[in-house]
ROMAR-830424 format. One record per residue (C-alpha): x, y, z; residue in one letter. Coordinates in pm, whole numbers, padded with zeros to 5 digits, always signed. Each point is the difference from the previous one (the first is absolute). Layout:
BEGIN
XYZA ...
//
This chain:
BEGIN
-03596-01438+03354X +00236-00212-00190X -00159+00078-00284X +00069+00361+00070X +00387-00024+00086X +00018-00225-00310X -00135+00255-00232X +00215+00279+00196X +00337-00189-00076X -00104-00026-00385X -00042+00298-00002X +00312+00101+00116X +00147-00231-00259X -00142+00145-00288X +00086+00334+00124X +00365-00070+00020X +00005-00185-00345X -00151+00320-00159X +00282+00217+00171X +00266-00232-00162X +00155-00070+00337X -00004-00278+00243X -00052+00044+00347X +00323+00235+00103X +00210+00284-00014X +00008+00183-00319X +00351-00134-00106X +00312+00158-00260X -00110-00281-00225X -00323+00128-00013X +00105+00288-00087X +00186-00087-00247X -00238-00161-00180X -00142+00353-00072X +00223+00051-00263X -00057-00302-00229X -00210+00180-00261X +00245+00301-00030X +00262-00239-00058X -00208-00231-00243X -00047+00309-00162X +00326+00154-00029X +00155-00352-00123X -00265-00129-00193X -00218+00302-00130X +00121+00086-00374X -00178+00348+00081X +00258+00047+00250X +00271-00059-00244X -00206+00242-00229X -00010+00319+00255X +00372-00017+00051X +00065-00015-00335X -00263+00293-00071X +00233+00175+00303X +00326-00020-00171X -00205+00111-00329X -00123+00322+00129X +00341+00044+00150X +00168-00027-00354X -00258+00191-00149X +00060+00346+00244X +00382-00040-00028X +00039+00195-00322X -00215+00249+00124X +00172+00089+00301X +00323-00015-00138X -00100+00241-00234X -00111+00242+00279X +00307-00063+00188X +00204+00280+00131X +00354+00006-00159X +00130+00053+00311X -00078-00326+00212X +00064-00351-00094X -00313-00194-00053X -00038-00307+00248X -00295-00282+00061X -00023-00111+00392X -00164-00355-00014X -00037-00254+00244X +00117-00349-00044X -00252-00269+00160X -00358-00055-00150X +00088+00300-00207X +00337-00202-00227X +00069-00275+00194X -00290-00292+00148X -00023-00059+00359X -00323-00174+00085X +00177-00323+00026X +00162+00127+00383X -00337+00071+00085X -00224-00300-00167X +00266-00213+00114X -00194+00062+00351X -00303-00086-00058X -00139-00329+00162X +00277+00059+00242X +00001+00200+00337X +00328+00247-00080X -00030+00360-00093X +00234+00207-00150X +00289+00090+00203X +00359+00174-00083X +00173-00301-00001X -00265-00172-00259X +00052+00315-00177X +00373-00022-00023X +00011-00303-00102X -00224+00040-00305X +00176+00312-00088X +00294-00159-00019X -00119-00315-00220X +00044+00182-00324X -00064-00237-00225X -00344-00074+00161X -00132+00344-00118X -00140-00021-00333X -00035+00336-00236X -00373+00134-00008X -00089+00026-00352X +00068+00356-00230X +00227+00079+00262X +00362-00055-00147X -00107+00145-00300X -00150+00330+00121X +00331+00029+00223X +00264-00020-00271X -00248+00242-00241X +00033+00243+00284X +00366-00055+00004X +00059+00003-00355X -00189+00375-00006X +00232+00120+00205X -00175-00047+00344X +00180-00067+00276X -00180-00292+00221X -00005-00013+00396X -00160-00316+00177X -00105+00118+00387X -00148-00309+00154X -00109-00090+00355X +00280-00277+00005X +00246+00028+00243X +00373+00138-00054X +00102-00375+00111X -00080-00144-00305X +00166+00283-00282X +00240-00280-00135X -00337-00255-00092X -00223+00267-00078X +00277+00141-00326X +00051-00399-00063X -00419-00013-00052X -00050+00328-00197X +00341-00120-00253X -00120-00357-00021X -00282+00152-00177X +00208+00219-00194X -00110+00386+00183X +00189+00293-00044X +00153+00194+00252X +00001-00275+00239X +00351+00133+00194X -00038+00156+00390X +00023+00313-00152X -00395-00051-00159X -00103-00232+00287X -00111+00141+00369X -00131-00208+00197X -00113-00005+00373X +00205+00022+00290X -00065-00288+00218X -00121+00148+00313X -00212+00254-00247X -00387-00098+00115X -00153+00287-00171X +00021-00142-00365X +00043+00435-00081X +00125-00007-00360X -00024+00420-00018X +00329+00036+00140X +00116-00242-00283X -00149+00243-00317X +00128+00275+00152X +00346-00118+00025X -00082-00084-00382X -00094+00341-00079X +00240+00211+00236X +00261-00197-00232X -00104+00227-00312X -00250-00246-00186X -00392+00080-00052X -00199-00309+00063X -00233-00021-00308X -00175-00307+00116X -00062-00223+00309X -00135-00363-00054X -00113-00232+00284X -00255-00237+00204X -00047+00191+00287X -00120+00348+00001X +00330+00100+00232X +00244-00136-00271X -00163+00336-00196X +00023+00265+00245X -00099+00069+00373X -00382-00057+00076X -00148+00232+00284X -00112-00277+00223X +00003-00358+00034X -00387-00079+00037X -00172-00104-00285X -00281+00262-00004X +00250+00308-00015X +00219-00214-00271X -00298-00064-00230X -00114+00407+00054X +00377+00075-00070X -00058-00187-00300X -00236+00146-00140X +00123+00349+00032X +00301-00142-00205X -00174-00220-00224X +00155+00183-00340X +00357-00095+00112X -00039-00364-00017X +00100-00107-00381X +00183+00336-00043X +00264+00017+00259X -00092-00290+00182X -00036-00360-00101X -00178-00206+00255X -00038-00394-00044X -00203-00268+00205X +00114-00166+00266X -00284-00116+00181X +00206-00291+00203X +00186+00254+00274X +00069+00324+00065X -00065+00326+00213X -00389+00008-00091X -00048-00316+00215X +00089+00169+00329X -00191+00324-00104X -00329-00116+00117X +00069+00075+00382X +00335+00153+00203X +00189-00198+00106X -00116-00320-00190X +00339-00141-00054X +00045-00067+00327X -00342-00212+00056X -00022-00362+00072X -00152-00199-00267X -00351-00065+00122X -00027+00429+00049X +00150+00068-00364X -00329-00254-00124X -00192+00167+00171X +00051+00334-00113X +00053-00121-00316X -00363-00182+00032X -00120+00369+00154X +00118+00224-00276X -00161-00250-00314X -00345-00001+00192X +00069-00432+00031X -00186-00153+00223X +00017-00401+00109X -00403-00025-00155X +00046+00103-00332X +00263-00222-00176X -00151-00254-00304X +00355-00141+00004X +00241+00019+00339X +00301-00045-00141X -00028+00213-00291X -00048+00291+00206X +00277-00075+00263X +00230-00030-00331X -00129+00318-00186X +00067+00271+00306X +00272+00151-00081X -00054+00039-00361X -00289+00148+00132X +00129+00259+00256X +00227+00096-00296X -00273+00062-00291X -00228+00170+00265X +00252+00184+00202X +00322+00066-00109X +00091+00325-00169X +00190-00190-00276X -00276-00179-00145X -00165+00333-00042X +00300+00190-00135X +00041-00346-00257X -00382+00099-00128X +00100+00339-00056X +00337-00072-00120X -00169-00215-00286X -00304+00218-00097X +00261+00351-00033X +00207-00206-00233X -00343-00150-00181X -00107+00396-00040X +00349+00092-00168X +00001-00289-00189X -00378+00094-00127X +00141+00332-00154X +00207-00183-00226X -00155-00357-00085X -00260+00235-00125X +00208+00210-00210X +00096-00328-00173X -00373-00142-00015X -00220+00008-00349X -00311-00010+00030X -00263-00010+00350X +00266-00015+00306X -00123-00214+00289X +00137-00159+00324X -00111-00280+00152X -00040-00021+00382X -00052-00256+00259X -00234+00068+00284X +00099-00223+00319X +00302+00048+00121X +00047+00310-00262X -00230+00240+00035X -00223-00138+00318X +00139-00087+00313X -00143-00329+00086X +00246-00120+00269X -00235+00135+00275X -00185-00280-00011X +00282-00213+00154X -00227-00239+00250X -00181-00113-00312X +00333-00091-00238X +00031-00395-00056X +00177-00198-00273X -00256-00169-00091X -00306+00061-00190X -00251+00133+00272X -00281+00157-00178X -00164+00158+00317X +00354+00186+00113X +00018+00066-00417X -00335+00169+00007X +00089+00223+00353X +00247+00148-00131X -00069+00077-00384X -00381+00165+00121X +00210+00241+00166X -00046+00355-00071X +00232+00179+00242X +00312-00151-00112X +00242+00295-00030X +00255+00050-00327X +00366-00098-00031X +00178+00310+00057X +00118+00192-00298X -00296-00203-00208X -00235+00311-00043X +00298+00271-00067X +00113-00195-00304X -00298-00088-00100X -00140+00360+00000X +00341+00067-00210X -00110-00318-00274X -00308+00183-00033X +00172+00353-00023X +00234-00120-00315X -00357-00167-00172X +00057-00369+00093X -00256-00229+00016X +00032-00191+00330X -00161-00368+00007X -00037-00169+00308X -00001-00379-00038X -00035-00255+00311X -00044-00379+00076X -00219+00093+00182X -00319-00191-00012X -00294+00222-00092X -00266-00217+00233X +00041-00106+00386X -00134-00354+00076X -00312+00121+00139X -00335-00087-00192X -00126+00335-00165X +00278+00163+00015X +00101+00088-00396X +00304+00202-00048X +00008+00090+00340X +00361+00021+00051X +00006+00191-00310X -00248+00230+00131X +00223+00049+00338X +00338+00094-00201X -00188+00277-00236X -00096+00129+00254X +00325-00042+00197X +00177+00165-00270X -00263+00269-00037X +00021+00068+00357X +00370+00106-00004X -00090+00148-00335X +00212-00164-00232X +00031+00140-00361X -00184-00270-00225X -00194-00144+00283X -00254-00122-00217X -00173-00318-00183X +00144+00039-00269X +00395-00005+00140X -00015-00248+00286X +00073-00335-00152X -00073-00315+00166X +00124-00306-00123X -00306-00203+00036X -00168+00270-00264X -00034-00202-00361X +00248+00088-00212X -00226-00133-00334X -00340-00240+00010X +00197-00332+00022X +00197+00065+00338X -00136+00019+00400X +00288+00173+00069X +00335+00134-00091X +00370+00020+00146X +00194+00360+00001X +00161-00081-00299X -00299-00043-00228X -00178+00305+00204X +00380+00216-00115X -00091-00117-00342X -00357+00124+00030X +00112+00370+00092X +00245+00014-00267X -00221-00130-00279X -00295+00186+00072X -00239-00269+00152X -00069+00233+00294X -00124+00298-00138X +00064+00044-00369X +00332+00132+00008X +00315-00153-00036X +00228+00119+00249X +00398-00058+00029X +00104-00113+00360X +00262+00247+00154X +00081-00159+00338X -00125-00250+00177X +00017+00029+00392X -00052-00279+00258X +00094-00180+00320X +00004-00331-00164X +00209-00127-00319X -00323-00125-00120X -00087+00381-00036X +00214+00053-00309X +00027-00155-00356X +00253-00281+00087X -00229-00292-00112X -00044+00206-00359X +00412-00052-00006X -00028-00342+00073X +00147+00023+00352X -00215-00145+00300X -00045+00287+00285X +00036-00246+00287X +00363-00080-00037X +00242+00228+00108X +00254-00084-00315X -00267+00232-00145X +00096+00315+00137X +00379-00047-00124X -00181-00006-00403X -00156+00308+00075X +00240+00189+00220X -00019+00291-00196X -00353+00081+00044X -00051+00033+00315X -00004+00381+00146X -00023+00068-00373X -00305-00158-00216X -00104-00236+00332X -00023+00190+00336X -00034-00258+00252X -00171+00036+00365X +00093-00150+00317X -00214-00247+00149X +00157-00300+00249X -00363-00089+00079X -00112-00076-00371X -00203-00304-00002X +00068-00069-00372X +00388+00044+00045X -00027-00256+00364X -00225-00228-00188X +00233-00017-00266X +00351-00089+00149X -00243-00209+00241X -00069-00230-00307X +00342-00048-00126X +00140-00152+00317X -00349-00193+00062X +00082-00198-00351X -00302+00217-00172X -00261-00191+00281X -00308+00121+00081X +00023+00275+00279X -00350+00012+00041X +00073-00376+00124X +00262+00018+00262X -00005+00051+00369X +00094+00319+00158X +00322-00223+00145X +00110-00106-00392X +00006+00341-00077X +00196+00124+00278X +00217-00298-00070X +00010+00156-00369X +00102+00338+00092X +00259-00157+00260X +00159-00174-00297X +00045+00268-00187X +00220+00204+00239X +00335+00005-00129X +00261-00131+00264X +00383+00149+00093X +00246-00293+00006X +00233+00161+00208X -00235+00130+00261X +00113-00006+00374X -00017-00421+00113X +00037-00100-00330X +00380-00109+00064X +00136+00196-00272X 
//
């Protein structure tokens, strides 16, 4: 019987490792921990950088046109919202992590009123004083509390904003737990002005949503989806927000260990299924966010309606055979529902799972502009990393088998052999395989088909999508995305994806000193990802 009890308590062991937790309660710091990828990605991610500057883009781009269809009568105005939309605040909340605090009103305040702690999110000044300088009145509504007016006009002139007076600034009464900003643009609009634009990271910094559960905000949505890029200008902000607590009434008001679970409920995670523990305690929330909150779908549509105006006239301005380029993963297909099976490191079985996958559903917005590229005579390539062969034995080109008929399934204009690209396809005799930058050079020299085609667009969730290495310029840095700043919502229309494994691989390697991944322990990476949070100095017990 010893035997027995023995093999019952290693059991129990293992069971407890795989769930990431020791033998207690489900504790803040736990939670916490949740967040890490969402704020590696956010601070580290050069894509990140890239979608808010592809925000302010499409924002500059519409503001001609709608002062040109403004009414003589009405001043023109732009509501925007100040944090994770001009000014950074994941330091307040990374700051907690590997700690047991959660946010409170005093942490709050105190950040809020440490100006010079809040950094400028890139494109953001700029767009700002272009607004200004057309005549545009700017408001800032924020969530912020009345309390801290006096540091919140110190932040927004320290990074030389317009309009930052009391006048343009209305914040939140203290006492004020709705977080309603309506009553704030209508104040703005009673006063004469006609709002021409809203920009923001949460869906309520645009208008009112219907309800506060994610399955009505996602349908909502949808039945809005042309709005976001026109009127609207949505940007990530998978860290924190009003999606989290959507999953379930009154979530905010949960104890940790009931939040995880719920959270661990609504992804379909389960203690059994994890190749790495600590990777998927870390990559929660950036998964509730990419799977569940209505702003990750309204960013997808937001980028493919600008990608189909944009179409109309890069191909105007195109000699020749127009193409576009497209990524698959991430881009087109939805492979995030495979979440029990995502590691960091190189696990060919979990690879193979989820790339034979047939029922993986499309980005929304992916087969609308699509059907448009096809409507103006645009040749669409699709080119992947993918590799075209699984590990099994006798299995040739069976992945590439699986995502034809993927993209025939959903039927995808130019779902055929001859325009789905795969890296690992020879580019001449001499090579194995190629990289997307020799397969770009393919298309456009007429190695693929005969005809030499001129490349349009090129649309991605990674920076390794577009033509950066042609320029010289290495994707994985985000330095990049300032060089090409203009580009993005224009000639490169970039996707959302926090749960990229090329993009978490990447930043992965830079703090790891370029070391093998494939080579460390579950623990060195979490170590990794823990290093790269970025820390507040003046945080609450800091003594300062």
């Amino acid at each position: 019987m010893l035997w027995k009890s023995q093999l019952l308590w290693t059991l129990l062991f293992i069971n407890t490792l795989a769930f990431g937790l020791e033998s207690r309660e489900y504790s803040q710091q736990d939670l916490n921990s949740e967040a890490i990828i969402a704020a590696n990605w956010i601070q580290h991610a050069p894509e990140y950088r890239a979608l808010l500057y592809q925000g302010f883009n499409i924002a500059s781009d519409q503001l001609a046109q709608k002062l040109a269809r403004l009414s003589k009568k009405k001043k023109p105005a732009i509501i925007i919202d100040i944090d994770e939309t001009l000014l950074k605040g994941t330091p307040c909340f990374s700051s907690m992590i590997d700690t047991n605090n959660k946010l409170t009103v005093e942490r709050s305040l105190l950040w809020w009123n440490d100006y010079k702690s809040q950094e400028v999110l890139p494109g953001a000044v700029d767009f700002v004083n272009f607004a200004a300088y057309q005549g545009v009145e700017i408001f800032y509504i924020s969530g912020r509390y009345i309390d801290v007016m006096p540091s919140t006009i110190k932040a927004l002139e320290r990074h030389g904003f317009p309009y930052a007076d009391k006048a343009h600034i209305l914040l939140q009464p203290p006492k004020d737990r709705t977080l309603s900003k309506e009553g704030k643009r209508n104040l703005i609009k009673n006063k004469g002005f006609e709002v021409i634009m809203l920009l923001g990271d949460q869906l309520d910094d645009l208008t009112e949503p219907p309800s506060k559960l994610y399955r009505q905000r996602q349908s909502w949505v949808d039945k809005h989806f042309s709005r976001f890029g026109l009127h609207w200008i949505i940007f990530p902000n998978p860290f924190y927000g009003g999606w989290e607590s959507s999953i379930s009434e009154g979530y905010s008001h949960l104890p940790p260990a009931e939040k995880h679970q719920l959270r661990m409920e609504v992804l379909g995670l389960s203690r059994d299924k994890a190749p790495d523990p600590l990777f998927r305690q870390h990559m929660i929330q950036a998964a509730i966010w990419q799977n569940f909150s209505g702003s990750y779908r309204a960013l997808n549509y937001q980028a493919f309606n600008q990608a189909g105006r944009q179409l109309e006239t890069l191909v105007k301005n195109t000699e020749g055979n127009p193409a576009i380029v497209v990524d698959i993963d991430g881009t087109v297909l939805n492979v995030t529902d495979e979440l029990a099976l995502l590691n960091i490191q190189n696990n060919k079985s979990n690879r193979d799972k989820k790339l034979l996958n047939t029922d993986n559903a499309l980005i929304n917005g992916a087969k609308t502009f699509l059907a448009k590229a096809r409507q103006l005579d645009v040749e669409i390539f699709y080119l992947t990393n993918r590799p075209a062969t699984s590990s099994k034995s006798h299995s040739k080109n069976d992945i590439y088998q699986a995502t034809l008929a993927n993209l025939k399934k959903h039927k995808l204009p130019y779902a055929d052999r001859e325009h789905l690209i795969f890296t690992e396809q020879n580019s001449s005799n001499t090579q194995k395989s190629c990289n997307k930058e020799q397969k770009r050079a393919d298309i456009e020299q007429g190695r693929i088909n005969g005809r030499k085609y001129q490349i349009a667009m090129l649309i991605g969730d990674h920076l390794d999508d577009f033509d950066l290495t042609e320029k010289g310029l290495n994707p994985e840095v985000p330095e990049t995305a300032d060089k090409v700043r203009s580009l993005f919502g224009r000639r490169y229309i970039v996707l959302p994806s926090v749960l990229s494994m090329p993009e978490i691989r990447a930043y992965h390697r830079k703090a790891a000193n370029n070391r093998n991944l494939d080579s460390l322990t579950p623990e060195e990476l979490a170590r990794i990802r823990t290093k790269l949070l970025h820390d507040w100095p003046g945080k609450p017990g800091t003594g300062n």
